[in-house]
C-alpha positions as CSV (number, residue, x, y, z in Angstrom):
1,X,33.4,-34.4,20.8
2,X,34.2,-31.3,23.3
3,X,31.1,-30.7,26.1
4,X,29.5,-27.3,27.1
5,X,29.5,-27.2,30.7
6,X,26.5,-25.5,32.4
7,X,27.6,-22.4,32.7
8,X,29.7,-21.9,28.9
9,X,25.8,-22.7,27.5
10,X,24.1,-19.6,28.8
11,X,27.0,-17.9,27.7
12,X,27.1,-19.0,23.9
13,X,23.1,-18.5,24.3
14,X,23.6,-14.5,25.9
15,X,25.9,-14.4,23.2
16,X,24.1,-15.7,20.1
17,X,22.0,-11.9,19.2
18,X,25.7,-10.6,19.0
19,X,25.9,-12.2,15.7
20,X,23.3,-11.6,12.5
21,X,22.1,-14.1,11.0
22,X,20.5,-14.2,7.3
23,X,17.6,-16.4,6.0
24,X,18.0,-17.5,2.4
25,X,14.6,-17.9,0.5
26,X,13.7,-18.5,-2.8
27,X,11.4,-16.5,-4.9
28,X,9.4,-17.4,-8.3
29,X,8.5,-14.7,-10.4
30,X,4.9,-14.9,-8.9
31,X,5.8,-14.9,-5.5
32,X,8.4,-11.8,-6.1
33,X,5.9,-10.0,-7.4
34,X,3.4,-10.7,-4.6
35,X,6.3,-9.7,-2.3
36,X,6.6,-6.3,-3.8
37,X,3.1,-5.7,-3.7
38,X,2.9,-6.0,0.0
39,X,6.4,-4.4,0.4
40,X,6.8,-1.8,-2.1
41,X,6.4,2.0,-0.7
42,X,4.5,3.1,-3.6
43,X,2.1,1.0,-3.2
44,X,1.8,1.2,0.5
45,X,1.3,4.7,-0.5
46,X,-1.7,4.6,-3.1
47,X,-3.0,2.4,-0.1
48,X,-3.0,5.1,2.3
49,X,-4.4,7.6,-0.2
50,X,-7.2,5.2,-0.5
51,X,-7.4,5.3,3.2
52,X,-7.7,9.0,3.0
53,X,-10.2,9.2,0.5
54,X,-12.1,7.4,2.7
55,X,-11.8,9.5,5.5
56,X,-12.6,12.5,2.7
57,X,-15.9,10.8,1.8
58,X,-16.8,10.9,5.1
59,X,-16.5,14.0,5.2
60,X,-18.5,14.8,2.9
61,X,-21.5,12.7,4.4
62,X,-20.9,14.4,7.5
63,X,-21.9,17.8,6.4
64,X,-25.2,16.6,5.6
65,X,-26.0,15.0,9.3
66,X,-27.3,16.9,12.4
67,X,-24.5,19.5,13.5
68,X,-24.6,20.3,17.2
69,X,-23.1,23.4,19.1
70,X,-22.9,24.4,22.5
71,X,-21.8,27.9,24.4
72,X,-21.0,28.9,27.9
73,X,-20.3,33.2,28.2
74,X,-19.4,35.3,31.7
75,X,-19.4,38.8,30.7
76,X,-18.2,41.4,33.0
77,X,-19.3,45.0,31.4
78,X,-15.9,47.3,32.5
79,X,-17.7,50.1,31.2
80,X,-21.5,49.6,31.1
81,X,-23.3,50.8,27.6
82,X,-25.6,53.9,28.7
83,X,-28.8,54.6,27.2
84,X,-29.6,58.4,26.3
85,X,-33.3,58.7,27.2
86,X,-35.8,61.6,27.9
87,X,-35.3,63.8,31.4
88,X,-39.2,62.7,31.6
89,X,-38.7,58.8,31.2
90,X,-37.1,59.5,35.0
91,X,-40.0,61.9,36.8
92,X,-38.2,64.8,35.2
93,X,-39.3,67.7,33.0
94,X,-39.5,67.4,29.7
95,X,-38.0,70.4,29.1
96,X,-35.1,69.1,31.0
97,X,-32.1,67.8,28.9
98,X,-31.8,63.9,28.1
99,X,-30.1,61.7,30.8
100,X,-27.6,58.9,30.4
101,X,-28.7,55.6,31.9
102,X,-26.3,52.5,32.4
103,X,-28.1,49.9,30.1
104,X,-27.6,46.1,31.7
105,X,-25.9,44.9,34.3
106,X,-22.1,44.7,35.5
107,X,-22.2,40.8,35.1
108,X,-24.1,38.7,32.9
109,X,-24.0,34.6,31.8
110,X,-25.6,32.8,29.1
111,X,-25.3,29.2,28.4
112,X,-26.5,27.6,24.6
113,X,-26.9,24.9,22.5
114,X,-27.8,25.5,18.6
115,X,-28.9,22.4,16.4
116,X,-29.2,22.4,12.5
117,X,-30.1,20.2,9.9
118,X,-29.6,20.6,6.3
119,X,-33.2,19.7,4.2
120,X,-32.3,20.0,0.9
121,X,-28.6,20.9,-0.6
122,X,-28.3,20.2,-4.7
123,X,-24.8,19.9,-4.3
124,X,-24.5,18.1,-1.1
125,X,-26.8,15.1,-2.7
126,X,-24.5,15.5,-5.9
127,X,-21.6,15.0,-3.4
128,X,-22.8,12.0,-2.1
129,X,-23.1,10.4,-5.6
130,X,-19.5,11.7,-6.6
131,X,-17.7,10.0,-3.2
132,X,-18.7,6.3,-4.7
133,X,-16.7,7.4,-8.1
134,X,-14.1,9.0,-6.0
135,X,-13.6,5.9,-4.1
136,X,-13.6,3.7,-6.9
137,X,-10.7,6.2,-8.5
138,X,-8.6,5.5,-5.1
139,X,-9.1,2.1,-5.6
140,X,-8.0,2.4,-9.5
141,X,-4.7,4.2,-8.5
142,X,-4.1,1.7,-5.7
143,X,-3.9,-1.4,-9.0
144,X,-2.4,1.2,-11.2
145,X,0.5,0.9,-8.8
146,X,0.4,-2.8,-8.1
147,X,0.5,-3.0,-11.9
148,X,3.9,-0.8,-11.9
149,X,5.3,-2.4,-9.4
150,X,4.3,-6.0,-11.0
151,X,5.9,-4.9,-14.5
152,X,9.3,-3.4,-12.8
153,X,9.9,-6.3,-10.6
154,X,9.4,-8.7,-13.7
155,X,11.9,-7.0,-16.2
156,X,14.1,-7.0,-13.3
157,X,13.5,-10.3,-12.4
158,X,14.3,-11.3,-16.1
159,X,17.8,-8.8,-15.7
160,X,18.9,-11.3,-13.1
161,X,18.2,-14.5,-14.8
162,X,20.0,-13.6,-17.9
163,X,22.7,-12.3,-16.5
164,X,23.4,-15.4,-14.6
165,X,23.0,-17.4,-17.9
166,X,25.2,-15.3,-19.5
167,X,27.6,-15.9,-16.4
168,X,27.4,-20.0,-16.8
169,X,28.3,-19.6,-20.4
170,X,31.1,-17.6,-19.6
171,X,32.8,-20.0,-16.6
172,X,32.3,-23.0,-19.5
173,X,34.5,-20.6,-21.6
174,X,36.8,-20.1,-19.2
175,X,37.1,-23.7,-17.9
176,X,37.0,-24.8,-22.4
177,X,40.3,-21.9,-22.6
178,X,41.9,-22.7,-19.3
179,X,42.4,-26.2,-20.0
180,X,43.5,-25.1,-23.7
181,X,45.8,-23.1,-22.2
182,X,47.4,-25.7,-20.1
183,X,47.6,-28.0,-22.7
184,X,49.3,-25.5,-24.9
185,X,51.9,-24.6,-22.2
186,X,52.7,-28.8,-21.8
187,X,53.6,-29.3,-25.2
188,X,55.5,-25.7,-25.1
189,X,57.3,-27.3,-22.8
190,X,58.3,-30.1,-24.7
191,X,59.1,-28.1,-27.8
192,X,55.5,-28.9,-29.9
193,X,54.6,-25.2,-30.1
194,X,55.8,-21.6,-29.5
195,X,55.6,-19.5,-26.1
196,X,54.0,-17.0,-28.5
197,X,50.8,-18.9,-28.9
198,X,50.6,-19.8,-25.4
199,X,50.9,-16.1,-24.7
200,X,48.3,-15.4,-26.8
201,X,45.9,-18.0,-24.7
202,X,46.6,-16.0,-22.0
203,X,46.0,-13.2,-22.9
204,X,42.3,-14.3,-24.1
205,X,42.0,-16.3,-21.1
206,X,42.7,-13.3,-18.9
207,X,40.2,-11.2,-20.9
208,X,37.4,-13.8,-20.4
209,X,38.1,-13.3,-16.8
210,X,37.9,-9.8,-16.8
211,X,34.8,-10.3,-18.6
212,X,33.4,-12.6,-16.1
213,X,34.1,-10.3,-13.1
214,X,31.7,-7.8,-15.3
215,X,28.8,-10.1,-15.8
216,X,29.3,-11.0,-11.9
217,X,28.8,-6.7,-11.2
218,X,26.0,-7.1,-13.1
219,X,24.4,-9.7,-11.6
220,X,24.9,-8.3,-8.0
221,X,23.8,-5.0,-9.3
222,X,20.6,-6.8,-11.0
223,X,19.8,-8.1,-7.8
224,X,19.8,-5.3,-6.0
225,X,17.6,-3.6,-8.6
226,X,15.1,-6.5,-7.9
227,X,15.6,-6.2,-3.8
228,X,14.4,-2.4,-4.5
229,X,11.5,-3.1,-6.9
230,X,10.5,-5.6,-4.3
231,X,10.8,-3.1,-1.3
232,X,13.3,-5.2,0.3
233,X,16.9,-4.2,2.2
234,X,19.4,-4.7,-0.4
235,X,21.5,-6.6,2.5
236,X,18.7,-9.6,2.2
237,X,20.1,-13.3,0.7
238,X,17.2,-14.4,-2.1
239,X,17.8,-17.1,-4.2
240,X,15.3,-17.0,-7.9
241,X,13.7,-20.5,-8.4
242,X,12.7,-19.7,-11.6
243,X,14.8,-20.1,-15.2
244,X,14.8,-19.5,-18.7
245,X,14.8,-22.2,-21.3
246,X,13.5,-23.0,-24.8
247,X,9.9,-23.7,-22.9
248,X,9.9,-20.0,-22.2
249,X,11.0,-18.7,-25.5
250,X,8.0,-21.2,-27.3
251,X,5.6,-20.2,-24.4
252,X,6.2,-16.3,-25.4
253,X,5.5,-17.4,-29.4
254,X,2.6,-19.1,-28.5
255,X,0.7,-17.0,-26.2
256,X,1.7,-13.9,-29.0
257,X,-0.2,-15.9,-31.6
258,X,-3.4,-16.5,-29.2
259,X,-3.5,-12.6,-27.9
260,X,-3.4,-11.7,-31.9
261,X,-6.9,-13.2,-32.1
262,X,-8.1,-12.2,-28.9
263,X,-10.9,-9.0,-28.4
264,X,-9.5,-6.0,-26.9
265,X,-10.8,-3.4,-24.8
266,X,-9.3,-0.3,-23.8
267,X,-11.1,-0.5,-20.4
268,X,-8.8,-3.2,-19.8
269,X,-6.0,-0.7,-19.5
270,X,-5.9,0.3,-16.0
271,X,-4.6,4.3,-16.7
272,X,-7.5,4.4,-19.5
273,X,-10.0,3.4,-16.9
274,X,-8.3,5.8,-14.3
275,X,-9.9,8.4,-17.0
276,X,-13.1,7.6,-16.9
277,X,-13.3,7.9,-14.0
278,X,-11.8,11.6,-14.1
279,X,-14.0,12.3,-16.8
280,X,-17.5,11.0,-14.8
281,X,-15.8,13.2,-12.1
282,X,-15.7,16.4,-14.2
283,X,-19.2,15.9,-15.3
284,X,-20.3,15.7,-11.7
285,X,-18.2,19.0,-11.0
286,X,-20.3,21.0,-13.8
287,X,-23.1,19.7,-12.9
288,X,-22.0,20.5,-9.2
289,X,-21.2,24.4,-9.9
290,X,-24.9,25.0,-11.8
291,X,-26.5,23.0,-8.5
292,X,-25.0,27.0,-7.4
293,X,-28.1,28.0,-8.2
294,X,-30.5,25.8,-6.4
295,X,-31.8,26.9,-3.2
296,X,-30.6,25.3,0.5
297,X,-33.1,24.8,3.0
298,X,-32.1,24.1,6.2
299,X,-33.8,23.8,9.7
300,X,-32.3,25.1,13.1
301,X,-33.4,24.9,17.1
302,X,-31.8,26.3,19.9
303,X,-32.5,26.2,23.5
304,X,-30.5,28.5,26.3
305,X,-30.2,30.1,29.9
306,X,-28.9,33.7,30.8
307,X,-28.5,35.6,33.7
308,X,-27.0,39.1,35.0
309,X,-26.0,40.6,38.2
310,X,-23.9,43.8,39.3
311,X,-22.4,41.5,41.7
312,X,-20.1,38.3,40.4
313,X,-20.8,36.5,44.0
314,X,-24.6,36.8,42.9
315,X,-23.9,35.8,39.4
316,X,-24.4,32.1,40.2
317,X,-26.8,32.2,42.8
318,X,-29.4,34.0,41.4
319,X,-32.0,32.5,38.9
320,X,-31.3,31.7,35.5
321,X,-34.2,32.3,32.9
322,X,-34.8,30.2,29.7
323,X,-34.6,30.5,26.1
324,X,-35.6,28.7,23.2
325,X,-36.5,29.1,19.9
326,X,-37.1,27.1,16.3
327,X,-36.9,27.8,12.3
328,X,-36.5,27.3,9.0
329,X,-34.0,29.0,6.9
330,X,-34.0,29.3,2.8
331,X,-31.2,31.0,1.3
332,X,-31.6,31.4,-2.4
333,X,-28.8,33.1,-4.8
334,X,-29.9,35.7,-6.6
335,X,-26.7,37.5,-7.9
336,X,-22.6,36.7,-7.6
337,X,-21.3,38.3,-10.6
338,X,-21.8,35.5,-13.2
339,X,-18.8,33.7,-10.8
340,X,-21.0,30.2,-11.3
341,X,-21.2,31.0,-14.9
342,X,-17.0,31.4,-15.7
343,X,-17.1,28.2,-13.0
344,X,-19.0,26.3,-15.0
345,X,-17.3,27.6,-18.0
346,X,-14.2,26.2,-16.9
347,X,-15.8,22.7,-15.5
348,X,-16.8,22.4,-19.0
349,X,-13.5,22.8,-20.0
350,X,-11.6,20.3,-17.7
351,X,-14.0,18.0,-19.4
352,X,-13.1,18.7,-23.1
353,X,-9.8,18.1,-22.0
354,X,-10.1,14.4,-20.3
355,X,-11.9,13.5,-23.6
356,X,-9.2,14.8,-25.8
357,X,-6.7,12.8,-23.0
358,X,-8.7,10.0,-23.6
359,X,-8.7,10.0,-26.9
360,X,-5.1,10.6,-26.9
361,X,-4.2,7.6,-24.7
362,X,-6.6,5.3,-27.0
363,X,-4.0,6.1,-30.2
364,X,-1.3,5.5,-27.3
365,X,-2.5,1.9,-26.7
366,X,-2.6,0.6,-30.3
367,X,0.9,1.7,-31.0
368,X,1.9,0.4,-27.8
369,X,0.6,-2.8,-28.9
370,X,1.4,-2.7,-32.3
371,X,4.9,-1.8,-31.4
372,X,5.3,-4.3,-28.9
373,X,3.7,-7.2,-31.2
374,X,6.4,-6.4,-34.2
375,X,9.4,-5.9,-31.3
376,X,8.4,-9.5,-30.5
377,X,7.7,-10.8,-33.7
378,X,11.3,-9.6,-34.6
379,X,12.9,-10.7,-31.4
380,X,11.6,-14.1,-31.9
381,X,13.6,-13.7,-35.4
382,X,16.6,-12.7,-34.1
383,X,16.6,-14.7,-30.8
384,X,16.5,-17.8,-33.7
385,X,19.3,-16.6,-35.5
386,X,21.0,-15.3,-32.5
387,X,21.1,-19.1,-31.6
388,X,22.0,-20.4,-34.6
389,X,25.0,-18.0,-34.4
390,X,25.5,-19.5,-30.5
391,X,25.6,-23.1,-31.7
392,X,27.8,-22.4,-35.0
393,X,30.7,-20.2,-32.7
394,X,30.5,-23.3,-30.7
395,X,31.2,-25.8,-33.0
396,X,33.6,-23.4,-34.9
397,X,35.7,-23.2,-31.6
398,X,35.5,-26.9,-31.0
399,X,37.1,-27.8,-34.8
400,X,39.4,-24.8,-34.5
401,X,41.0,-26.5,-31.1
402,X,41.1,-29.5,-32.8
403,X,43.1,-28.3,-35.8
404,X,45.2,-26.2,-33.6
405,X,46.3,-29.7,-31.3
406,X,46.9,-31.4,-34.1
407,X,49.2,-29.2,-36.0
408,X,46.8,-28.3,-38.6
409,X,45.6,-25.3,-37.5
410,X,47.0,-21.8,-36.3
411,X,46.5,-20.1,-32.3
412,X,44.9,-17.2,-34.0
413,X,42.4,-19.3,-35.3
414,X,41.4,-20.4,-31.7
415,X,41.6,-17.0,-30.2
416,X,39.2,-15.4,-33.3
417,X,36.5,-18.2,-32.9
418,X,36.8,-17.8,-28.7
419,X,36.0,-14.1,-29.3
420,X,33.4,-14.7,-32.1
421,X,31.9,-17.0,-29.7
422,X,31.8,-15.0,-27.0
423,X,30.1,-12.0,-29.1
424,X,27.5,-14.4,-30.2
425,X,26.9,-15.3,-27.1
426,X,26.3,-12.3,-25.6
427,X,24.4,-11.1,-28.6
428,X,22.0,-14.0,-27.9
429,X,21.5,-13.2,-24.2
430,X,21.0,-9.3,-25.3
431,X,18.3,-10.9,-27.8
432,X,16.7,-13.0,-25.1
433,X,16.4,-9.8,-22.9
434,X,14.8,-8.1,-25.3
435,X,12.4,-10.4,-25.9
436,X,11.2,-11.4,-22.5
437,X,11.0,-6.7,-21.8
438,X,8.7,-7.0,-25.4
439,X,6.7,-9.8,-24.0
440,X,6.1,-7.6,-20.5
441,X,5.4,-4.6,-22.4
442,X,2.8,-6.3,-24.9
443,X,0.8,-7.7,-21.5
444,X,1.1,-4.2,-19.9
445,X,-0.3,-3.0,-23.3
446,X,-3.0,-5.0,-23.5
447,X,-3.4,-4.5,-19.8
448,X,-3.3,-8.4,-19.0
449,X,0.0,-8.0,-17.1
450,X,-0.7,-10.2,-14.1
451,X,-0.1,-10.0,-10.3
């Protein structure tokens, strides 16, 4: 076995970032979905709108806490404001016409700070008892998403695993047809059957390839679909750990049967929950727009220095006299031109209009899950008989070869039950699709989709 020297290992090890390398995990259906939770940008998104309604709550406290202002002014009067006075406010007559007299100083300072304090607000307190319902609609839309995002990376999940199914099925066709086909061109060779037939094989053979390559596009392309569901670069290797089988199919039956005679409540339903809260948030806002009419009451201090001089070098030399003062200020509305009224009006409105929404999206729930249940119920049916199809093309194929080899039989009969395989095999896997998207939709229905 050839040595690195020294010097060759720091080179292959300088070397070794030069070259990517890929990590090859495998994902259940679970852990997918608890990938695309943490990865997915629409939910990263809903996050950071939580994260901002946060910051919007606190800014809604905020206005109700102490608010503190300060001021510093220099002044310099260009033109000084004069003051028309009587001739006899200066020694004069007062017969004498009124002089002008510079009022103030050239330069003048002030420095101030102004407290206040809201008392009493009706629609600030309101506001503070509308942020908790606001926060716990940012928390809503945040597993509204998560329960997209759960529901979009299973059916796609589910795309992937059929398709490779269906792309097993299909390389045991090929492998069943190729080695007919070889057969067939042996004893053409030796004069037992006609080019023509073996022409024939090949031709369905080919086809079955061309078919494969399909099923092989579609499984990259359902991969790529998950990768993007999951928020991950479509360049990434993942291998799926999970598969379908006839425990899945009977798990999906059984778990159909115990939902039937399970309660159900439409506050289970994630969106229908995402309006109630919208409709408690609409009762808050009328109730908010007739708080117009309550009174605020605030209180206010302010403490300040000023100064003045005619000369700026004197300005900060010379003494600075105190100021200070304290209130309480009641401002009451009295008229705005029935504006609250034609507010409230319209608050009242927005309310009708979640109720009728809600209502609405109640009717839309029991035909979702009415719909989903018979789509199920009827998938179940015709996944059955879609098998029983499978199984019969199979064994159809198998006695048709066997006639055919020994002379009993015609090639046509081969290629007919190859291709009436093949449709009922992909009529079985289109079946099993189905089924598995019903079974999705029915939990997203009922709003028991998990993640």
């Amino acid at each position: 076995m050839p040595q690195f020297r020294p010097q060759w290992k720091w080179l292959v090890l300088l070397m070794l970032p030069l070259f990517p390398t890929y990590s090859q995990t495998r994902y259940s259906l679970q852990e997918a979905i608890q990938y695309g939770l943490t990865h997915n940008i629409n939910v990263k998104n809903t996050q950071t709108d939580a994260q901002s309604a946060e910051s919007r709550i606190g800014e809604i406290r905020s206005v109700g806490l102490p608010q503190v202002s300060a001021s510093v002014n220099i002044l310099d009067n260009l033109i000084i404001q004069k003051a028309i006075l009587p001739a006899a406010f200066v020694g004069g007559s007062p017969d004498d016409p009124p002089v002008a007299i510079p009022f103030g100083v050239k330069y003048s300072g002030n420095a101030a700070a102004q407290l206040n304090q809201i008392i009493f607000n009706a629609q600030w307190l309101l506001g503070l008892k509308a942020a908790q319902a606001y926060r716990e609609l940012a928390v809503k839309n945040v597993t509204q998403s998560k329960i997209q995002v759960a529901e979009n990376v299973s059916k796609a999940y589910y795309s992937v695993l059929v398709a490779e199914e269906r792309a097993k099925l299909l390389d045991l066709n090929i492998q069943r047809l190729d080695s007919l086909t070889r057969e067939m061109s042996a004893m053409n060779q030796k004069g037992f059957v006609e080019k023509l037939d073996v022409d024939r094989l090949e031709v369905s053979l080919n086809n079955l390839k061309t078919e494969r390559s399909k099923v092989q596009n579609l499984v990259d392309l359902s991969y790529y679909m998950l990768k993007f569901q999951m928020g991950m670069k479509l360049d990434e290797v993942i291998v799926l750990s999970d598969r379908i089988n006839e425990n899945e199919v009977a798990r999906i039956e059984a778990d159909v049967k115990a939902e039937n005679n399970a309660a159900f409540s439409y506050d289970q339903r994630i969106d229908y929950s995402i309006l109630k809260s919208n409709l408690l948030l609409s009762e808050m806002d009328v109730e908010n727009n007739k708080r117009g009419y309550y009174p605020t009451v605030a209180a206010f201090a302010g403490y300040g220095y000023n100064t003045g001089r005619n000369k700026f070098s004197e300005l900060f030399t010379s003494p600075w006299f105190n100021n200070a003062n304290i209130g309480l200020s009641v401002s009451i509305p009295v008229f705005d031109g029935f504006a609250k009224k034609y507010k409230i009006q319209q608050a009242k409105f927005t309310v009708d209009k979640v109720k009728q929404s809600m209502s609405l999206v109640e009717q839309s729930i029991d035909l979702q899950i009415r719909s989903a249940n018979i789509t199920i119920i009827n998938g179940l049916e015709t996944l059955k008989s879609q098998k029983r199809n499978m199984d019969l093309a199979q064994e159809v194929v198998r006695v048709s070869k066997i006639k055919y080899q020994s002379g009993t039989g015609s090639n046509i009969e081969v290629i007919n039950a190859e291709s009436a395989l093949k449709e009922a095999q992909t009529n079985y896997f289109a079946s099993l699709y189905d089924l598995l998207l019903a079974k999705i939709d029915l939990d997203k229905a009922k709003g028991k989709l998990s993640f």
